[in-house]
N, C-alpha and C positions, 0 to 999 in steps of 0.2 A: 563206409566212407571214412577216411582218413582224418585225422585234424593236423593244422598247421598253426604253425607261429608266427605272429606276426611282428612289422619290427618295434611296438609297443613293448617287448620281451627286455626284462634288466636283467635279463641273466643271471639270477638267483639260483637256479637249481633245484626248485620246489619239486617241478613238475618231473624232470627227469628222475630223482626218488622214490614216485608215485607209479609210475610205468609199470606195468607186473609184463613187460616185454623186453623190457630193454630198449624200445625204441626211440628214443633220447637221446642227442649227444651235442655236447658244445658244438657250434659252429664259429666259424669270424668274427661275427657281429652279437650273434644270440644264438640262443639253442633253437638245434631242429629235429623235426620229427621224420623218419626216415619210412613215409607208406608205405611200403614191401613189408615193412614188420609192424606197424600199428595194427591195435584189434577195434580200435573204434570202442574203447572202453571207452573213454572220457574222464576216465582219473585225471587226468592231466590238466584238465581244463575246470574241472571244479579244484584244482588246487592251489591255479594261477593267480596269487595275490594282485594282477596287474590288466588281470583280464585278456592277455595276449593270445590266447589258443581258441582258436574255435573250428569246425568240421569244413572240410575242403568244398 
């Protein structure tokens, strides 16, 4: 299962560093996670200063 962003996300950039996929990328408002290529690590989400990631 995938995780998502929520719009709690400031846009730091933490998470998308942590991705060992690449599957991160600025969006409009905040960064988003593109499920076709998430692996459901959850690097992402323990790295989120702001708590904004969690599983779909």
């Amino acid at each position: 299962m995938a995780y998502k962003i929520s719009d709690a996300c400031v846009s730091c950039g933490a998470c998308a560093a942590q991705c060992p996929v690449s599957a991160i990328s600025e969006g409009d408002s905040h960064y988003e996670i593109n499920a076709d290529t998430c692996v459901s690590c959850g690097a992402c989400a323990s790295t989120c200063p702001v708590g904004a990631i969690s599983e779909e």
